[in-house]
C-alpha positions in Angstrom: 117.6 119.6 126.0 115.9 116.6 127.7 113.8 115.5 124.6 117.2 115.2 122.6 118.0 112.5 125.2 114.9 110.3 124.1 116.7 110.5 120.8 117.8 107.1 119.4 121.3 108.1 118.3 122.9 107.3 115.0 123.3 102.8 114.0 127.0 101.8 115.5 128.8 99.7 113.1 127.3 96.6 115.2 124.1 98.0 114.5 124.6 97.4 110.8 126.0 94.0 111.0 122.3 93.1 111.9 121.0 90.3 109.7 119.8 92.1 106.4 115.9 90.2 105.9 116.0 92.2 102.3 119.2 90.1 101.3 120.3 90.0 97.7 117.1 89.6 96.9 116.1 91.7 93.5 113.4 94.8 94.4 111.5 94.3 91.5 110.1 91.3 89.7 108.3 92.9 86.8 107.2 96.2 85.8 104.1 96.3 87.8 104.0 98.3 90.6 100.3 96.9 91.3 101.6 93.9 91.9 104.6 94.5 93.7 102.3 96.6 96.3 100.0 93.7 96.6 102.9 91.6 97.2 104.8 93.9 99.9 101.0 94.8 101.8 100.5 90.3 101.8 104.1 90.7 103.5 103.1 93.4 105.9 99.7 91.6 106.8 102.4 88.5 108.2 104.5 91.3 110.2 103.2 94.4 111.2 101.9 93.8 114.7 99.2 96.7 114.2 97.4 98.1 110.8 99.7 97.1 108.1 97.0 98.9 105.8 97.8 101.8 107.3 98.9 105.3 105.8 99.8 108.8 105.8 97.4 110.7 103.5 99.0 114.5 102.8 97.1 117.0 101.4 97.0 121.1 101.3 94.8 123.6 102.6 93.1 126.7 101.0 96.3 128.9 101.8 99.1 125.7 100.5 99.6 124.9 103.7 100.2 120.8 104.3 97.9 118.7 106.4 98.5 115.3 106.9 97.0 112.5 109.1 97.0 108.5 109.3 94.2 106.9 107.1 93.6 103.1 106.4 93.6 101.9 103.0 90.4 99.9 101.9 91.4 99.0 98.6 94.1 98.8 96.2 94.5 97.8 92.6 95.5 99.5 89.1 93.1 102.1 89.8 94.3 103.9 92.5 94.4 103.4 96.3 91.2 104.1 98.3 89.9 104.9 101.6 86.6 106.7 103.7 86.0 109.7 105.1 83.7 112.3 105.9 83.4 114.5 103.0 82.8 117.1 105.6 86.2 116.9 107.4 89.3 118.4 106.8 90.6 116.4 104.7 87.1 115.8 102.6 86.8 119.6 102.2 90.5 120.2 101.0 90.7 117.3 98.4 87.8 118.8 97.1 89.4 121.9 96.2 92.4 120.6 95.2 91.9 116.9 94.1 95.5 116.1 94.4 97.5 114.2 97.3 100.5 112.0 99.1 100.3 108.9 100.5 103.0 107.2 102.6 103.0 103.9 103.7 106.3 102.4 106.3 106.4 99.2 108.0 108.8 99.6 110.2 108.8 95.7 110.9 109.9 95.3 107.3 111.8 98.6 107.5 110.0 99.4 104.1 108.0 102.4 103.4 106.0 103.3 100.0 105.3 106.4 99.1 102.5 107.3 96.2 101.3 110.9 94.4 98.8 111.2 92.5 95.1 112.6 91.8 92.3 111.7 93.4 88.8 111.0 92.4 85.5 110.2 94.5 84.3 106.2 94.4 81.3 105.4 92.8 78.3 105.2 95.0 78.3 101.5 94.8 81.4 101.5 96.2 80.6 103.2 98.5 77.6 102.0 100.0 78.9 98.0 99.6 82.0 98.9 101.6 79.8 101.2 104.2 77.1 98.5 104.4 80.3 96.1 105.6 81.3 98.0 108.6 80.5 97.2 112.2 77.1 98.5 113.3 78.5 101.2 116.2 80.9 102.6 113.2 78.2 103.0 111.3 76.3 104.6 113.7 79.3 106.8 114.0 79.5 108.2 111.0 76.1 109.6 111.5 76.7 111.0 114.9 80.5 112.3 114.1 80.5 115.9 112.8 84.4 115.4 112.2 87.2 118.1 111.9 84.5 120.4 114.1 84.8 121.9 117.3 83.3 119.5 120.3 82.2 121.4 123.6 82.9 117.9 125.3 82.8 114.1 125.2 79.0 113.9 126.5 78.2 115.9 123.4 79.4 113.3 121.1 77.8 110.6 123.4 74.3 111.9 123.0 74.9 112.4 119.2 75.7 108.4 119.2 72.6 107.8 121.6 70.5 109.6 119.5 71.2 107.9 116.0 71.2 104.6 117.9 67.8 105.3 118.6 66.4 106.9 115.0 67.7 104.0 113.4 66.8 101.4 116.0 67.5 97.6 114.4 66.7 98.1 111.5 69.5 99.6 108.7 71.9 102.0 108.7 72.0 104.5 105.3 74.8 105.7 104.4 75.4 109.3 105.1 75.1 111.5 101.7 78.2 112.9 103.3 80.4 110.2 104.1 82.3 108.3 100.9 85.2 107.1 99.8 87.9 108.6 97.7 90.5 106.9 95.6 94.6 108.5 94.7 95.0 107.6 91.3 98.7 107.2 91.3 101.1 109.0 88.9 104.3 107.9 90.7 105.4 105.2 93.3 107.9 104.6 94.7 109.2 101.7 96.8 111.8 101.8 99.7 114.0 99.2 101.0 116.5 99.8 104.2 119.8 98.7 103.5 122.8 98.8 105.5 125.2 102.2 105.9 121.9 104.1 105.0 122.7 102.5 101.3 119.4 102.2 100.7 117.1 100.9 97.7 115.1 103.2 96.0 113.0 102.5 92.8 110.4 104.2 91.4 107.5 103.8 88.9 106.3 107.3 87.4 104.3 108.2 84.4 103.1 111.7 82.3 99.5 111.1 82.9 96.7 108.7 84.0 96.9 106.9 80.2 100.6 106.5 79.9 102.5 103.8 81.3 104.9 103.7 83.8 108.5 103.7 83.6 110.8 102.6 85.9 114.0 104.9 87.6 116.3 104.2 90.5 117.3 106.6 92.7 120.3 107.2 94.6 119.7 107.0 98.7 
C-alpha cells in the first residue's frame, strides 16, 4: 500500500546511538508528581516549537464509545488539570454524563509524553469568569457566536454569527456564556514517560485509591 511507504520504519542501530538528552539522569526527584509536571511543562515551554500546553483529552460517549480530541491545558496544580470548553459540545455533554476522563500529554521534542486519569469536576465560576475575562476579545466573541460540535450549513453562517455578537456587544464587555466553563481532571494516576534507547524505556507512575489518599509510586516495565 502507498500509505505504508510514508511509514517511518523501525530506529537502525545508528539510530539509537543518538545522543540520549535523558542521560543518567534520575526520573524522579521526590514523591510529588505536581511538581515534577510543573518541572517537565517549564521544560517543554523551552522546547516544543508549538503548544507545549497541549493535550489529548479522551472521553466516552452515551453508548462507551471513545472520543478524543486535542485541548490546551490552562492550569495545573494539586487539584487537577484544567481547561475550557463549551459545555454544549461534545465533549461538555459527555463529561457530564460520565464525569470521568484521559489525558495525554507528548512532547515529541523532549520525546516525553504524560499520561493522567482521573475524575473530573466543573471550576468554580470565579474561575471561570477571571480566566474567560483574560482572553483576546475576537475569542471571546467566539464563544458567543460558536454553537460547537453542531452541524454548520457553511462558513458564511458562522461569519454572521461572529458579525452579529460583535455588534450586540459593541465595546463595551463581553459576559461570559452561562454555557461556556472550564472543567478540571482531578487525577487518580500519572504517569510519566521517558524515551530510552532499544525501546528500554522509563516508565513511572504515581497512583492512588481515591481523591484523599496519597500517591504511591510504581515502575513499570516498557
Amino acid at each position: 500500500m502507498a500509505s505504508r511507504d510514508l511509514i517511518p520504519p523501525s530506529p537502525s542501530e545508528a539510530d539509537y546511538k543518538r545522543e540520549d538528552e535523558a542521560g543518567d539522569v534520575p526520573l524522579t526527584h521526590g514523591n510529588d508528581p505536581f511538581v515534577m509536571f510543573a518541572d517537565w511543562l517549564a521544560l517543554a515551554r523551552e522546547k516544543e516549537p508549538n503548544d507545549p500546553n497541549a493535550m489529548a483529552l479522551a472521553t466516552v460517549d452515551e453508548g462507551g464509545l471513545p472520543d478524543v480530541r486535542m485541548v490546551l491545558l490552562k492550569d495545573a496544580d494539586p487539584r487537577g488539570f484544567v481547561f475550557y470548553t463549551n459545555l454544549e459540545s461534545a465533549k461538555g455533554t459527555q463529561l457530564a454524563a460520565n464525569q470521568k476522563a484521559a489525558l495525554c500529554f507528548h512532547w515529541k521534542s523532549l520525546r516525553r509524553q504524560v499520561r493522567v486519569r482521573g475524575l473530573v469536576e466543573a471550576v468554580s465560576e470565579a474561575e471561570a469568569d477571571a480566566y474567560f475575562a483574560s482572553r483576546a476579545r475576537d475569542s471571546r466573541i467566539g464563544a458567543w457566536a460558536s454553537t460547537q460540535s453542531r452541524p454548520l450549513e457553511s462558513r458564511h453562517a458562522l461569519e454572521k454569527n461572529v458579525a452579529r455578537y460583535a455588534a450586540k456587544f459593541g465595546i463595551g464587555e463581553i459576559p461570559r456564556p452561562p454555557f461556556w466553563s472550564g472543567c478540571r481532571v482531578k487525577p487518580l494516576r500519572i504517569e510519566f514517560w521517558r524515551d530510552r534507547p532499544f525501546r528500554l524505556h522509563d516508565r513511572l507512575v504515581f497512583e492512588r485509591d481515591d481523591l484523599a489518599s496519597p500517591f504511591t509510586q510504581l515502575r513499570l516495565y516498557p
